[in-house]
N, C-alpha and C positions, 0 to 999 in steps of 0.2 A: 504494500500500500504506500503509496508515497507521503513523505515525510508531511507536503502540505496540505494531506488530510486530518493529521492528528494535532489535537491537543489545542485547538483551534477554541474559541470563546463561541457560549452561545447567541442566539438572535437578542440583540439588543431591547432593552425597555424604551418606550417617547421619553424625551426629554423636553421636547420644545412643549413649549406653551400654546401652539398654533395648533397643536395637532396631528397624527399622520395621515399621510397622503400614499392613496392607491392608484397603480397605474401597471400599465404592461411593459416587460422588462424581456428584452433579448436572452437568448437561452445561454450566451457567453456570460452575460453578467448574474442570470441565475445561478447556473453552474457554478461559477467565482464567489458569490454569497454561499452555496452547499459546504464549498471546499473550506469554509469556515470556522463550518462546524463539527467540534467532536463527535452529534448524533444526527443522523436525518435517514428519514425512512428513504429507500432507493424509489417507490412509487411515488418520492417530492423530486426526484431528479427529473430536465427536463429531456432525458434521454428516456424518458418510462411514457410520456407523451407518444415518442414516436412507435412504441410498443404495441399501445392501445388504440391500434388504427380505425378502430370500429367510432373512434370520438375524436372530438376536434379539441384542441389542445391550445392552451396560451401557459405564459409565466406570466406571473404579477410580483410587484415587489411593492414594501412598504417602505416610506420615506420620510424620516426626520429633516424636514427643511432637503438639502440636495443628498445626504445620506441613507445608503437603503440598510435599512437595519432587520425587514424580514421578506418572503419569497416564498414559494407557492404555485405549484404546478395545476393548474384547474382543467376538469376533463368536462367538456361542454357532450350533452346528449339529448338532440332534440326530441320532439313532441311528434308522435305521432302525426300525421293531418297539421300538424302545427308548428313547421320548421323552425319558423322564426324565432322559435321560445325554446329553450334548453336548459334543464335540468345542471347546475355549476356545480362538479362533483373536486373535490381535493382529500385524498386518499391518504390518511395517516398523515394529515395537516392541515394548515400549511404549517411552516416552519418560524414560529416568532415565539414570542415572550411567552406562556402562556399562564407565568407564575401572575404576571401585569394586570391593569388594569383591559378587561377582553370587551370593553366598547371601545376603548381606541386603538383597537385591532380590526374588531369585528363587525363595527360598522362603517368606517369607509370602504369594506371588502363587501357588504351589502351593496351598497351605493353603487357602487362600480359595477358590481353582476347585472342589477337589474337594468340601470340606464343601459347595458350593452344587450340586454333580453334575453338574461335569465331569468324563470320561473319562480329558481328555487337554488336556496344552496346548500350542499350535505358536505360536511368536511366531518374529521374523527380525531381528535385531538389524541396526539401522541404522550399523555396524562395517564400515569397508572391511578387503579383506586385500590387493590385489594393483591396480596399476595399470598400463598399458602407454602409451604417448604414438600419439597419432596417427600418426605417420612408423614409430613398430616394426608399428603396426597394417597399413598399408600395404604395407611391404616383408614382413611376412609373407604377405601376399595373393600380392605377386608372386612366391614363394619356393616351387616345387612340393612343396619336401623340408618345410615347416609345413603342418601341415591345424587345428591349435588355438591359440588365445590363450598357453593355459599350457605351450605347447611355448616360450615364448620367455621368457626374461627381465625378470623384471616389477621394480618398482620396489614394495619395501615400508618403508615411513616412518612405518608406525603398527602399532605392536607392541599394539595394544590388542584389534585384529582378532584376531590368533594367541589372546591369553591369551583373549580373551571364546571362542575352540571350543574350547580345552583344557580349560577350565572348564567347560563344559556336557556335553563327552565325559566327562567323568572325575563329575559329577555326573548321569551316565545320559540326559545327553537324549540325541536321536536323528537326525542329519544330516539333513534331504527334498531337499535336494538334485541333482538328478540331476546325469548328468555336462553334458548339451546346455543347463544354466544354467535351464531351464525346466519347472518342476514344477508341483505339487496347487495351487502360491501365486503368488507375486510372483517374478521372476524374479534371478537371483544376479548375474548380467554386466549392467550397464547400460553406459551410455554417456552422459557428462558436461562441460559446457562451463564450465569456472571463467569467470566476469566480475569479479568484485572486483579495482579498482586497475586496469580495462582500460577506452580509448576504445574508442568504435564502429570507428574507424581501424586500432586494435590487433587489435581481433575480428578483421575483414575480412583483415587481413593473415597471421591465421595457421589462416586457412580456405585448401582445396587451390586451384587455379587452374578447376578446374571450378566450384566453389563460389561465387566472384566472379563470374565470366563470366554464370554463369547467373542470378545476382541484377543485375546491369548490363543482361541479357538481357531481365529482366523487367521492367524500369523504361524500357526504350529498348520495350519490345513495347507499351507502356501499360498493365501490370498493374496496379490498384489494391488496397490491400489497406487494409480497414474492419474496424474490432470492430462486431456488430452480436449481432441476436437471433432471428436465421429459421432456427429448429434442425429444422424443417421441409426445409429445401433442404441444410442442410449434410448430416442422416439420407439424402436421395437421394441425394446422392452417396457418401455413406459405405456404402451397402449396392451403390453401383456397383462402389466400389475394394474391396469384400469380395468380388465377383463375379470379375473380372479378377484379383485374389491369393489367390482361393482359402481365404480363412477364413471362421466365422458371424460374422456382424452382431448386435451387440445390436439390439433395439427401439427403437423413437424414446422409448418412455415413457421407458427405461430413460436416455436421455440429456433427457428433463424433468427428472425424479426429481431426476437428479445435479446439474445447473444451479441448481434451484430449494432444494434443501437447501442446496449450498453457497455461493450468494449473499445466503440467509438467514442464515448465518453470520458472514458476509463481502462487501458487496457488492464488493469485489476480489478476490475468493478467485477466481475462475472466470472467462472472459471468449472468447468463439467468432470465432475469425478468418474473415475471410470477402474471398478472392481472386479479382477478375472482371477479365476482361477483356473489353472493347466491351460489357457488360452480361451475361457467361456466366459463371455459377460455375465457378472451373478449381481452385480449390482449397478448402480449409477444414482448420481445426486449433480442437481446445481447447489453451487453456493456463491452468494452476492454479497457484495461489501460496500460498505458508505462512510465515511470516517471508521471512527473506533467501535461498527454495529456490523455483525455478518449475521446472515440468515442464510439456513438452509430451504433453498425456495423450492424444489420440485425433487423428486426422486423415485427411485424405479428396484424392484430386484424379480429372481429370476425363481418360480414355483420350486424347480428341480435347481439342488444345489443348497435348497434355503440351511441346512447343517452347517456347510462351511462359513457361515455367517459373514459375510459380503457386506449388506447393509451397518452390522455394527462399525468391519474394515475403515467404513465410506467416511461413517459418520466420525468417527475417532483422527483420522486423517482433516477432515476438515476444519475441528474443533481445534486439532494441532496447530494448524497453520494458519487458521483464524487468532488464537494465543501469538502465535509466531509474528503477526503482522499489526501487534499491539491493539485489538480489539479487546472493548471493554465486553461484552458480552455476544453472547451465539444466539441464535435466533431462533426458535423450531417451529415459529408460526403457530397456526391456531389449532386450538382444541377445542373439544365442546367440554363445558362443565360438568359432566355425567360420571359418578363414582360408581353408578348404576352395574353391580358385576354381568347385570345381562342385558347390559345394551351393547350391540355391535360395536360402538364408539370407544366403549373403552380400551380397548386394545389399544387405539392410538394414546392415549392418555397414558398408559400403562408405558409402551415403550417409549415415549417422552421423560417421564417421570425416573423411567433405570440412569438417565445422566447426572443425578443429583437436581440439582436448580431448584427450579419455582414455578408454581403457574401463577399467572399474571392476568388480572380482569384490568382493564383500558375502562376510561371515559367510555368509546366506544361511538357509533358514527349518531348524528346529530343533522335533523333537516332546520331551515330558516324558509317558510314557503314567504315568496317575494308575491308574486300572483297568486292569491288563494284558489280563484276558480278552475286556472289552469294547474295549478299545483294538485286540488282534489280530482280532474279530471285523469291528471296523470297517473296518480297514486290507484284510482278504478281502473285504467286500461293492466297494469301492474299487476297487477291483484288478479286480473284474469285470468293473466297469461301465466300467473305466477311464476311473475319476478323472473 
């Protein structure tokens, strides 16, 4: 990761008296605002715009007097029958203050959506509210009388999360939410591995005992595991494990597209792991990096082979070198809240939870309808189609 992603300060509080000011900002100078910051989600990059081809894209940037002290990737998504009006989506953002005062954030970023015709604006503020540790995640699993995450005791140390949805309730925005952590967007529960101030030694020790074994497993089976570029073979198997778990696959382009924007932004921004054993693909993962934040964004492994443990390989190799590349935490994205031992879901839960960490409840995404009639129209056509 290059040096001048790290350690960089975060998006500035207003200072001026006047107020800030919103406007559209070149993806050079957004970029150059990102590179700033210690954290920012990679769906704020405006290299994640050209990803999202299905939507029209701008940056905006906010401005103390001639200073831009925040930035914001917005994903426009018209109106059925009603081009002109579009849905102002910002995905795990935008990226500013959000300890501050959030009318002098958030309503010049009103102003500006609607005079340009949008509807509505959904952003998801990158604000935790609730954490649980690995070991409560666990014994809730084991505990028949838990079926949810927020049945238990969580651990809140940042009162920033509370006031940033009090704030937005009491200024009309509107919860998306659901209760299963999984909605129209990004999802509210993830699941997170702090590495800052930690050996590789230290990782490993406060991963569960399946989690060891099955990386010791895979090193003693002669698993190798390479960064490479055959996103051709990694797609095969990712439309394998889509088959076998039962969800859609994107398209292979759909994971060109994504590669090639954001290694054009970044050649460390993106990088496709790729796990064989005796020469068989048994595993593959992307992992993305943005300052001192990586996430494991998409991954694949193979029915036959699953013994030689390939996907622990993938993931242990990444976390390594996410550590390596001075990243404050690893990312495993979302889960559902479900401690529920017979719901399908928990498995994912389950093998998130074997790397130590935490899960993680977000603010979570948040609408401001700007046109209410077209706003409820949209929300019914939605609701038909379901979402």
């Amino acid at each position: 990761m290059p040096p001048s992603e790290r350690a960089r300060p975060a998006a500035r509080r207003p200072a001026s008296s006047t107020g800030l000011t919103v406007g559209r900002i070149s993806a050079a100078e957004h970029l150059a605002f990102v590179r700033t910051q210690r954290s920012a989600s990679f769906l704020q990059t405006p290299a994640w715009g050209r990803v999202k081809t299905e939507w029209r894209s701008e940056s905006l940037g906010w401005f103390d007097g001639p200073e831009l002290v925040g930035a914001g990737l917005v994903l426009h998504r018209p109106v059925p029958r009603l081009e002109r009006y579009t849905l102002a989506y910002l995905p795990e953002g935008p990226v500013i203050d959000w300890s501050g005062e959030l009318d002098a954030w958030l309503d010049p970023l009103a102003a500006h959506l609607k005079a340009h015709g949008a509807f509505a604006v959904r952003l998801g503020p990158p604000v935790r509210t609730d954490t649980w540790s690995a070991d409560q995640v666990k014994a809730g699993i084991a505990d028949p009388g838990v079926r949810r995450l927020t049945e238990l005791p969580s651990r809140r140390d940042d009162a920033v999360g509370d006031r940033v949805s009090d704030r937005l309730r009491a200024a009309g925005w509107l919860p998306q939410s659901p209760e299963d952590g999984f909605g129209v967007g990004h999802p509210q529960f993830k699941y997170e591995l702090a590495l800052a101030g930690r050996t590789e030694d230290e990782l490993l020790r406060g991963m569960n005992q399946l989690w060891r074994r099955n990386i010791r497993k895979a090193a003693q089976q002669g698993v190798e595991v390479s960064v490479g570029t055959d996103l051709q073979a990694f797609h095969e198997l990712y439309v394998h494990t889509a088959a076998r778990d039962r969800f859609t696959p994107r398209p292979l382009g759909y994971f060109e597209t994504m590669v090639a924007a954001l290694s054009a932004e970044d050649p460390d921004r993106i990088r496709l792991y790729l796990a064989r054993h005796q020469g068989d693909l048994v595993a593959a993962a992307l992992l993305v990096r943005v300052g001192a934040h990586a996430w494991y964004a998409y991954g694949a492994s193979s029915t036959d082979k699953r013994d030689v443990r390939g996907s622990n390989a993938c993931q242990w190799a990444m976390i390594r070198d996410a550590r390596a590349a001075g990243c404050d935490v690893y990312d495993l994205r979302g889960i559902t809240p479900t401690l529920d031992a017979d719901d399908p879901h928990v498995g994912l839960v389950q093998f998130k939870a074997g790397t130590g960490g935490q899960a993680v409840r977000y603010v979570g995404e948040w609408d401001l309808p700007l046109r209410p009639m077209v706003y409820r129209a949209f929300d019914l056509y939605m609701k038909r189609r379901g979402r």
